[in-house]
C-alpha positions in Angstrom: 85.6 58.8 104.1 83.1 56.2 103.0 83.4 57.1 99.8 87.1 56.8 99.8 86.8 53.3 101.4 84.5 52.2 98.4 86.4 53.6 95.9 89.4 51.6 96.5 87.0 48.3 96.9 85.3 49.3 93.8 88.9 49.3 92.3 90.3 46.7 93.7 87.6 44.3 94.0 89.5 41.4 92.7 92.2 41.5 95.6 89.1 42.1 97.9 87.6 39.0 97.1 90.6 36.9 96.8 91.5 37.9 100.6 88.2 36.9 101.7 88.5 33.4 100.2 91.9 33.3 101.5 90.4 34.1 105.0 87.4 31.6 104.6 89.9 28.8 104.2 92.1 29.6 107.0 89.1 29.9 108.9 88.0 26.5 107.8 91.1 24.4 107.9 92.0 25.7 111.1 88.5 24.4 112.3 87.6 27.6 114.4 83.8 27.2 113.9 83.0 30.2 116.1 86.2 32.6 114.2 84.5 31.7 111.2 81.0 32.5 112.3 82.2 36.1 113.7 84.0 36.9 110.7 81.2 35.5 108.1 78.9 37.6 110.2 81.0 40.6 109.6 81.7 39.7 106.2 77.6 39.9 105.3 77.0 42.8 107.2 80.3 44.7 105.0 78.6 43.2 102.3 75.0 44.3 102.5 76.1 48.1 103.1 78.7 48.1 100.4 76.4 46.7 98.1 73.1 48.7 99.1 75.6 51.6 98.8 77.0 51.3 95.3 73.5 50.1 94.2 70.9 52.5 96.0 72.9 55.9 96.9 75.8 56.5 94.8 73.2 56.8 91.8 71.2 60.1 91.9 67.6 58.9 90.7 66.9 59.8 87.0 63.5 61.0 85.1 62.9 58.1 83.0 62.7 54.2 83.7 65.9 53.1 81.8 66.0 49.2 81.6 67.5 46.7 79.4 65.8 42.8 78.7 68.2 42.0 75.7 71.0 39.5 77.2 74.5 40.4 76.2 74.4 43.9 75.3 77.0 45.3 77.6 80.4 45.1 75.8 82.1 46.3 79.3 84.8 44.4 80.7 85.0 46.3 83.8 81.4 46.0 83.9 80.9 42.4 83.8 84.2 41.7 85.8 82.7 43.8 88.9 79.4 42.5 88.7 80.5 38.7 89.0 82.8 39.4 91.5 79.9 41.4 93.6 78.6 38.3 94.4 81.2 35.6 94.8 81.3 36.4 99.0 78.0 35.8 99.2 77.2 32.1 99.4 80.3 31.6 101.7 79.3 34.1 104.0 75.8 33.3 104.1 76.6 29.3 104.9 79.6 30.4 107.5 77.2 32.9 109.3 73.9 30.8 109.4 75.4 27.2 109.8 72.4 25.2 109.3 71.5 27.1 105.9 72.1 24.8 102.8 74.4 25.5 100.2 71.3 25.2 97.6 69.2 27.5 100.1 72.3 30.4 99.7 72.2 30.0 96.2 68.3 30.6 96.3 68.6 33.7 98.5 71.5 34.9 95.9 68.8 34.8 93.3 66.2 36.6 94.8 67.9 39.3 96.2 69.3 39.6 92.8 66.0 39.9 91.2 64.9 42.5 94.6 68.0 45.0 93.4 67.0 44.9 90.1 63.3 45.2 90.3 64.5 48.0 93.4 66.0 49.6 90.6 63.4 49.8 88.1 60.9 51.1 90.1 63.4 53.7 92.5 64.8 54.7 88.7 68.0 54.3 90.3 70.6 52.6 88.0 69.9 50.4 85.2 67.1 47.2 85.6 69.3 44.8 83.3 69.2 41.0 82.6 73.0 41.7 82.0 73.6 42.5 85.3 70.8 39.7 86.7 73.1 36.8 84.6 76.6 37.8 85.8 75.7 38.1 89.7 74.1 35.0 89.1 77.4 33.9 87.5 79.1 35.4 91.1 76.8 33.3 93.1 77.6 30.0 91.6 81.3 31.0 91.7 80.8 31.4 95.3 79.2 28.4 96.0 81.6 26.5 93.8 84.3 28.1 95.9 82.5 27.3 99.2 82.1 23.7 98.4 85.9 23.0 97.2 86.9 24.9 100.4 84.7 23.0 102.6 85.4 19.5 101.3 89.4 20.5 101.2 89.1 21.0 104.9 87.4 17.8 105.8 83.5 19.4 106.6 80.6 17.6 105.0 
């Protein structure tokens, strides 16, 4: 069943993500501070399993350390498109669930969770440490924040 559920977010990750945003900005032009608290909430806690799932224990652990330090290696479209998009709902949830975190302090906690999956893969030999992968959800997180900020000053917030 979970697997089934992830499958079709894996696969449709774009539409995912767009319905969020769409959701965030209802949310926030309608003004409901605590809908948008509750659903922010939910939308970290969906994201934090879906992620440590796909990340940690869909991959079967593997006999040698495999790692890549040479940017722009991975010719993947799918690859690249997936692992930007991973991170775009974070920022905005993050900010919408802890309403005194700055948007600055998001972006920081994107970063170093960033850097904790891929040093958590390294060392668990689980998936592939790579500064491909460390570049593009950065590339998400800014994307998010970008997205939070337009959607915030659009509805009037500071």
């Amino acid at each position: 069943m979970l697997n089934t559920i992830l499958d079709i977010a894996y696969n449709h990750n774009e539409l995912i993500i767009l319905l969020y945003l769409v959701l965030t900005a209802v949310l926030l032009f309608s003004r409901r501070e605590k809908a948008n608290r509750v659903f922010q909430c939910a939308a970290l806690a969906v994201w934090f399993i879906g992620t440590a799932y796909l990340v940690f224990f869909e991959r079967t652990p593997v006999m040698d350390v495999r790692y890549n330090f040479i940017p722009f290696r991975d010719d993947n479209l799918w690859n690249v498109k997936s692992n930007i998009l991973i991170f775009v709902p974070l920022v905005p949830a993050l900010c919408g669930a802890f309403p005194k975190l700055k948007v600055k302090s998001a972006v920081l906690s994107g970063i170093l969770l960033i850097v904790a999956i891929e040093l958590i893969q390294l060392l668990s030999r689980r998936g592939v440490c790579d500064i491909d992968d460390f570049l593009e959800n950065f590339l998400g997180v800014l994307i998010g924040a970008g997205c939070y900020l337009l959607l915030r000053r659009a509805a009037g917030h500071r």
